[in-house]
C-alpha positions as CSV (number, residue, x, y, z in Angstrom):
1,X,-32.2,30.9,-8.7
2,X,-34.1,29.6,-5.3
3,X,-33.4,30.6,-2.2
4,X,-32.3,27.5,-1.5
5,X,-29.3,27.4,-4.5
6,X,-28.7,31.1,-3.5
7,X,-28.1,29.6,-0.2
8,X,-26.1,27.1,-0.7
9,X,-24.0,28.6,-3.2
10,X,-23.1,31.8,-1.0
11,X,-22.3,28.8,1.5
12,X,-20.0,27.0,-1.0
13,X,-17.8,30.7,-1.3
14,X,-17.8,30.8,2.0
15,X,-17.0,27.5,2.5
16,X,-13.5,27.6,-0.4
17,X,-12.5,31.2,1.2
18,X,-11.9,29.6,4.7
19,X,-8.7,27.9,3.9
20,X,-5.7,29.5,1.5
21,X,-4.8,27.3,-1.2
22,X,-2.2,26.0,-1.6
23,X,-1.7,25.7,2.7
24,X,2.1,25.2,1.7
25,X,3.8,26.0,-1.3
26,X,4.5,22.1,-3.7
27,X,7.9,20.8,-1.9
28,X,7.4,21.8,1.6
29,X,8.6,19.8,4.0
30,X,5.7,17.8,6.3
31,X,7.5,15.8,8.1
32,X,11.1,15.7,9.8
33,X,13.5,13.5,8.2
34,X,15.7,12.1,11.0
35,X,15.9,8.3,11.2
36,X,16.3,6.7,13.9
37,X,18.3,3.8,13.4
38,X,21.0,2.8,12.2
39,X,21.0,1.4,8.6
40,X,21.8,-2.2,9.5
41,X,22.7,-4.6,6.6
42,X,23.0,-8.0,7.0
43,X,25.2,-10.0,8.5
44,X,26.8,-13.2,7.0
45,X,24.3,-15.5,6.4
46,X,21.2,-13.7,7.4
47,X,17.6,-14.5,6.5
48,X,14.4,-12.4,6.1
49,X,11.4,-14.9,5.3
50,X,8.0,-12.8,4.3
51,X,4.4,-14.8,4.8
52,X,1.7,-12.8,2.9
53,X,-1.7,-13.4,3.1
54,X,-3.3,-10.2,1.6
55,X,-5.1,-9.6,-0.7
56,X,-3.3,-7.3,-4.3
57,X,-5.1,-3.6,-4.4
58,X,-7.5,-4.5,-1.6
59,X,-5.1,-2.3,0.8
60,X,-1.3,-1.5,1.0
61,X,-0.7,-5.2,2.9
62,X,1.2,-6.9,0.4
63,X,2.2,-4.2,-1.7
64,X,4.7,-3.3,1.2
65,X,5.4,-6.7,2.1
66,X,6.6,-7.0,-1.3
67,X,8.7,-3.4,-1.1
68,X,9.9,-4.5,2.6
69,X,11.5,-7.9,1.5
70,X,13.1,-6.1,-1.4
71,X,14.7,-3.2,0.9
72,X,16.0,-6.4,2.9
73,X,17.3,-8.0,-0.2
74,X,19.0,-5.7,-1.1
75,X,20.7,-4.7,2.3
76,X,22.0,-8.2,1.9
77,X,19.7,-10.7,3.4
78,X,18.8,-14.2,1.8
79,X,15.3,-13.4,1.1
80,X,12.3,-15.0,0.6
81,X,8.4,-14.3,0.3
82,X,5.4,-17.0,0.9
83,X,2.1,-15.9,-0.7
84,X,-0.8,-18.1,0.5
85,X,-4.9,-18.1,1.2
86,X,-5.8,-14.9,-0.2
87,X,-2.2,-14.4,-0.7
88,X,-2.1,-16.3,-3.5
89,X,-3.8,-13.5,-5.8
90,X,-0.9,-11.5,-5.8
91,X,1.5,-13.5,-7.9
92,X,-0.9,-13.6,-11.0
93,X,0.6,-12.5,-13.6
94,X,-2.8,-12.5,-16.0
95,X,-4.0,-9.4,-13.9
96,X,-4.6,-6.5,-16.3
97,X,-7.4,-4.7,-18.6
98,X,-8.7,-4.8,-21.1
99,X,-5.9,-7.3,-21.6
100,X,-3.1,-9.4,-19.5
101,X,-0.9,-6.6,-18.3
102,X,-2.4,-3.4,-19.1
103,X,-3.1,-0.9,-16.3
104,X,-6.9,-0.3,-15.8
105,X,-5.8,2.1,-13.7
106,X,-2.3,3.6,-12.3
107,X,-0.8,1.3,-10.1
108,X,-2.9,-1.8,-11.3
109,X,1.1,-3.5,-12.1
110,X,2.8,-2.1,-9.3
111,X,2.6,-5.5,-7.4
112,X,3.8,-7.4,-10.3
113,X,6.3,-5.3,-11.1
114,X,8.0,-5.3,-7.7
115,X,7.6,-8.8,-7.2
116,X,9.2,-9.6,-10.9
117,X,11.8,-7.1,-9.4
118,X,12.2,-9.0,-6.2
119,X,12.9,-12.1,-8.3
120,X,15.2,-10.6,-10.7
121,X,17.4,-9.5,-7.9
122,X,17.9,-12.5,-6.3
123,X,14.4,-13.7,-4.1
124,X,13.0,-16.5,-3.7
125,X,9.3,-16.4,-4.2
126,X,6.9,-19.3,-2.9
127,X,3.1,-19.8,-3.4
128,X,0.7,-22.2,-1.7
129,X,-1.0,-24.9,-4.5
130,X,-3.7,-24.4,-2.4
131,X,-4.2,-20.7,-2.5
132,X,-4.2,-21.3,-5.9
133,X,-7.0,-23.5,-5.9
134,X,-9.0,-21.7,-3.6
135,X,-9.5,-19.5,-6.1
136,X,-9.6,-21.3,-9.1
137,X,-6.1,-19.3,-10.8
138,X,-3.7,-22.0,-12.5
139,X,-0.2,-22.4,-11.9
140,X,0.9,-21.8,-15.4
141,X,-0.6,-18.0,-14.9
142,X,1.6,-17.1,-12.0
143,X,5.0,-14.7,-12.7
144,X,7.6,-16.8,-14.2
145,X,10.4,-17.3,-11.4
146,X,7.6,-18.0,-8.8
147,X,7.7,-21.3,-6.9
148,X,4.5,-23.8,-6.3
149,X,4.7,-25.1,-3.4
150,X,2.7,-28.1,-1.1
151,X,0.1,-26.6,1.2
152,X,1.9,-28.2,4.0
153,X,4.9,-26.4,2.8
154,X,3.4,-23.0,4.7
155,X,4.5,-24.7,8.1
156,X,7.6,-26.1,7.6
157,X,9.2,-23.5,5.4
158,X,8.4,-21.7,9.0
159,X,9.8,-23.9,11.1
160,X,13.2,-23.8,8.5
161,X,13.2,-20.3,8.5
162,X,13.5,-20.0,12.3
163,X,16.3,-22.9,12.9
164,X,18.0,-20.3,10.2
165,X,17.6,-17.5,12.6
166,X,15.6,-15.3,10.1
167,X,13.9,-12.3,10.7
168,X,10.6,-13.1,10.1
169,X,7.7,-10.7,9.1
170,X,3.8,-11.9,8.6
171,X,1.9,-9.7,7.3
172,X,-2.4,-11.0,7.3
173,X,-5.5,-9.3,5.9
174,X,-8.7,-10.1,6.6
């Protein structure tokens, strides 16, 4: 061995005996667990309208978009979710590898799932024809239950939201 590896190895021992493993014994507490506030449910006739335009697996975006207007569903809220632009690529329901949905890698359904979820239980689920287009997915491949809607749609479905006095969450990634 060089003195170089001799080095660096003696460096790596070092290096591992600085910090005990494990730092905290597997089911420590991290955090505190007091929440704040109350756990509001809805009130009669309640909206919670969702736009997403993120991108599925490029960051946690629409994943909790997705998980939000569920928890908000269920506490319940009429709920609703608008996936357009980018947005668009999350309601695919070909995603999947080697073949249509198989996990390449955990977690590679997890958007599907929860948005099949959010369906089953009751939401309404809108993407832009547009969106769609923009990258070149068909509407016949989308998750059964989801609706296509008119590119002008994005606005008004907006607008109606708000006269309903919805809670409204956008959620953009770039």
């Amino acid at each position: 061995m060089s003195d170089f590896e001799s080095t660096i190895a003696a460096n790596i021992e070092t290096s591992l005996n600085e910090i005990q493993h494990p730092s905290l014994p597997k089911g420590s507490s991290l955090y505190g667990s007091t929440k704040v506030f109350p756990d509001f449910q809805a009130e009669e006739g309640e909206s919670y309208f969702t736009l997403v335009h993120g991108i599925a697996h490029e960051s946690s975006v629409s994943f909790v978009a997705v998980l939000q207007a569920t928890r908000a569903l269920r506490k319940g809220f009429e709920s609703a979710l608008y996936f357009y632009g980018t947005g668009a690529l999350n309601v695919m329901d070909t995603r999947g590898f080697p073949t249509t949905g198989d996990s390449a890698f955990p977690g590679n359904q997890n958007l599907n799932d929860s948005i099949k979820t959010f369906i089953k239980e009751g939401g309404k689920v809108f993407v832009c024809r547009f969106g769609l287009a923009l990258h070149g997915l068909r509407e016949e491949d989308v998750i059964a239950g989801v609706i296509p809607a008119h590119p002008l749609d994005v606005q008004d479905a907006l607008i109606y939201y708000k006269r309903k006095g919805a809670i409204i969450n956008s959620t953009y990634m770039v």
